[in-house]
C-alpha positions, -999 to 999 in steps of 0.1 A, spaced: -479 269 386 -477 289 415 -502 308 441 -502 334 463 -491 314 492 -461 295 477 -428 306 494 -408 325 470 -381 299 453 -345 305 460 -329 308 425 -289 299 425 -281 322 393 -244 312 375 -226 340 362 -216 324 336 -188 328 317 -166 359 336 -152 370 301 -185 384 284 -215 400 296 -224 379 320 -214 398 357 -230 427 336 -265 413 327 -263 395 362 -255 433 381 -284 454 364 -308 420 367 -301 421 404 -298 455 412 -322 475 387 -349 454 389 -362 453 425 -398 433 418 -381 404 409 -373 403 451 -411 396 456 -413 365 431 -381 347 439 -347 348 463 -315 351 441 -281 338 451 -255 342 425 -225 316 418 -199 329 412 -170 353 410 -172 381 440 -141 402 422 -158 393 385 -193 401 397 -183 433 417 -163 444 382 -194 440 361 -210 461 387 -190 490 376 -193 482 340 -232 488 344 -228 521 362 -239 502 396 -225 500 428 -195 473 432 -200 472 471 -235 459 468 -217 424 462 -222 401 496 -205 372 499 -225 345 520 -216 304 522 -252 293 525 -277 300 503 -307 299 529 -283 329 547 -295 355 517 -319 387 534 -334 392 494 -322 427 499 -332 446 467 -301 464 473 -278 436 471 -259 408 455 -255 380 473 -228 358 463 -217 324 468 -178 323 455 -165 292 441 -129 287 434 -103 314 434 -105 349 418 -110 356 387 -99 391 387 -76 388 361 -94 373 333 -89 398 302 -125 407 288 -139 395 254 -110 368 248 -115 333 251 -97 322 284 -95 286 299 -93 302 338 -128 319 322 -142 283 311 -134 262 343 -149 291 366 -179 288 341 -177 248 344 -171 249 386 -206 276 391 -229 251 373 -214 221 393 -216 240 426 -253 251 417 -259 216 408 -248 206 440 -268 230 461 -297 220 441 -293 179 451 -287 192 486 -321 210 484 -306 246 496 -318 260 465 -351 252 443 -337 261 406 -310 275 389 -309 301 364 -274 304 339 -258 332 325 -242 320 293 -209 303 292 -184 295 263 -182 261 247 -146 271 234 -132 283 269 -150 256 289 -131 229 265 -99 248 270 -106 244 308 -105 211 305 -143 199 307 -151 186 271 -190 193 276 -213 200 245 -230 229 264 -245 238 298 -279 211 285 -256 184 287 -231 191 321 -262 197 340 -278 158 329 -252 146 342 -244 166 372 -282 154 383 -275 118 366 -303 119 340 -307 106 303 -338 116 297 -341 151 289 -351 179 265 -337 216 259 -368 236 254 -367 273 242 -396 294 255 -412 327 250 -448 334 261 -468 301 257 -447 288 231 -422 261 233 -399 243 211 -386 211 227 -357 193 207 -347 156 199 -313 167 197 -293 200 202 -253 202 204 -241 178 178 -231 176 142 -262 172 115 -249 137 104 -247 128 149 -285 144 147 -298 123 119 -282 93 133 -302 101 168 -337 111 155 -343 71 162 -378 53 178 -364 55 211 -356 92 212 -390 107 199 -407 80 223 -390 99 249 -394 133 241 -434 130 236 -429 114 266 -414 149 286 -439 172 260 -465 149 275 -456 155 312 -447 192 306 -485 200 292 -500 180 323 -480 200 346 -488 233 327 -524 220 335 -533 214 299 -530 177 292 -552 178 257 -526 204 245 -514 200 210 -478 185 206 -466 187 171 -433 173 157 -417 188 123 -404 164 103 -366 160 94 -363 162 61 -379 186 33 -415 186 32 -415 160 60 -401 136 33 -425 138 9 -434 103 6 -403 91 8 -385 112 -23 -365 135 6 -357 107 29 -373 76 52 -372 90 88 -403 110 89 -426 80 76 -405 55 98 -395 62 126 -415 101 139 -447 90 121 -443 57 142 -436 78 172 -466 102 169 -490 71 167 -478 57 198 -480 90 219 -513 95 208 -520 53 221 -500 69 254 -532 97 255 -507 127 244 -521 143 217 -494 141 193 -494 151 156 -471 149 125 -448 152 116 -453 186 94 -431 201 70 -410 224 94 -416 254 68 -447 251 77 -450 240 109 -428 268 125 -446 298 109 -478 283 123 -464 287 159 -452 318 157 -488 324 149 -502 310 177 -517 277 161 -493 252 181 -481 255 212 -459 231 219 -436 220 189 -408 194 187 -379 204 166 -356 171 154 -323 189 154 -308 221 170 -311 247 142 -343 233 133 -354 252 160 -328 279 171 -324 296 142 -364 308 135 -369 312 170 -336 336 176 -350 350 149 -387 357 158 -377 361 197 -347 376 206 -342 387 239 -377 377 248 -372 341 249 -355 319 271 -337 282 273 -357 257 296 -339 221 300 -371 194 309 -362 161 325 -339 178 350 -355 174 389 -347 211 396 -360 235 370 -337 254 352 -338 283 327 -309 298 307 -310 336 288 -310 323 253 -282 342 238 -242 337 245 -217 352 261 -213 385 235 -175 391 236 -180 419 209 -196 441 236 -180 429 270 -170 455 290 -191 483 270 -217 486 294 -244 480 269 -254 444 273 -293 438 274 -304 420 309 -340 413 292 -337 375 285 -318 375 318 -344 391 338 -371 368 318 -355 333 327 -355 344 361 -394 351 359 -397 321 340 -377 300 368 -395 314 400 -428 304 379 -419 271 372 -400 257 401 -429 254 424 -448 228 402 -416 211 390 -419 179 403 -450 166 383 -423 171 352 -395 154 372 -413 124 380 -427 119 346 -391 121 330 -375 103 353 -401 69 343 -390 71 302 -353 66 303 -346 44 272 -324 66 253 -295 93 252 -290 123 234 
């Protein structure tokens, strides 16, 4: 989705929550990997006393931290970290403990990326991970970053789609309770998420590609002994989608299904609920796979792990994912809109 004359995207990266490895994983992406400077411009948002202390934690240089006010001010100066800072220090945040100072700084750099994003000063936004726990205790009651950035951008048609190579698993639902995700595997939802799998595969420039959904229950239901949503309401779905010209199939018993990805026979796969699709691909992927929200009008990618408060401070956290969604980002961002402006038409449901 891009060529070699697009203008390199400017990437407002969040730095997450300040408590775990984020200002680490953020230092060594910015500082020990130099070629990233020729595919995209990173700003970070953040914390100039947090980021420079995660410097030190890597064994890099604290004084390469710049603070600037205007994204389009950054020189892309491998050597650097520019900084945007939002809100007051956060210098005194104790590592690997939950903190509420930690979760509002967390809350305030996704809301001031947002914001530069709507302003158009920066073209996507990458996140370092955040706490759900800290950001509550900060007082912003959010399920996760999926949801704060829908509606920072005013959206309600969206998808959070984890990614590693050609793979992705798009999700009806994500950060709710089983009995919530049941309740919202309805008509209205799966029409909509076809709907964004169906833009995404157009954009990708591959608009016959395969989009399969695993059923919810056992076996896909088998017939009705394990349950009634697969044959009413995704079976439903997948013949509609297909009427739409999205080549739609299932839905497949999701023991089955998922192993056949992995395998390279489906490409894009729609998971019903949140471990439906999290736990086998944590567990396949790792570090090499990232978080991609669809139906946003900016793209963004996430690293797809958390915020690691057993190692904070150690030195050790891996910047792979983080270095990946960055890659992932600058890749996307160019070609973005054909996803935008097929998601913004379907907007007859929530998640």
């Amino acid at each position: 989705m891009t060529s070699s004359t697009t203008p390199r995207p400017v990437l407002a990266i969040t730095l997450g929550d300040v408590a775990g490895i984020g200002p680490e994983i953020t230092a060594k992406t910015l500082l020990q990997h130099p070629d990233l400077r020729e595919r995209l411009v990173p700003v970070v948002i953040g914390d100039a006393d947090a980021m420079r202390a995660g410097a030190v934690r890597a064994g890099l240089d604290p004084d390469a931290v710049r603070v600037i006010t205007d994204p389009r001010a950054a020189t892309n100066d491998p050597g650097t970290i520019e900084l945007i800072q939002t809100g007051d220090s956060l210098a005194s945040v104790p590592l690997g403990e939950l903190s509420a100072a930690a979760g509002d700084g967390a809350y305030r750099f996704v809301v001031e990326a947002c914001r530069l994003a709507r302003a158009g000063l920066v073209d996507g936004i990458v996140t370092a991970p955040l706490n759900k726990a800290a950001m509550h205790a900060g007082g912003h009651t959010w399920p996760g970053h999926t949801e704060l950035l829908a509606h920072e951008f005013g959206v309600r048609n969206f998808s959070l789609v984890l990614s590693a190579g050609d793979l992705y698993f798009f999700h009806l639902t994500a950060h709710m309770s089983l009995q919530q995700a049941v309740e919202n595997c309805t008509p209205e939802r799966s029409d909509d998420v076809f709907n964004l799998a169906g833009a995404f595969v157009r954009a990708l420039g591959k608009p016959d590609e395969a989009i399969a959904v695993a059923g919810l229950n056992p076996h896909a239901g088998e017939n009705g002994i394990f349950g009634h949503q697969d044959a009413e309401v995704l079976a439903p779905a997948v013949a509609r989608a297909r009427e739409r010209g999205i080549n739609a199939h299932g839905p497949l018993p999701a023991d089955a299904l998922i192993p056949a990805a992995v395998r390279g026979k489906w490409n894009i796969v729609i998971a019903c609920y949140h471990d439906q699709g999290h736990a086998p691909f944590k567990a396949v992927y790792g570090d090499d796979g990232v978080n991609i929200t669809i139906g946003l009008p900016v793209v963004r990618v996430s690293v797809d792990h958390g915020t690691a408060f057993d190692i904070a401070g150690k030195g050790i956290a891996r910047e792979a994912s983080l270095v990946l969604a960055c890659e992932r980002a600058a890749r996307l961002a160019p070609g973005w809109d054909d996803v935008w402006q097929a998601a913004s038409r379907s907007v007859t449901s929530t998640v």
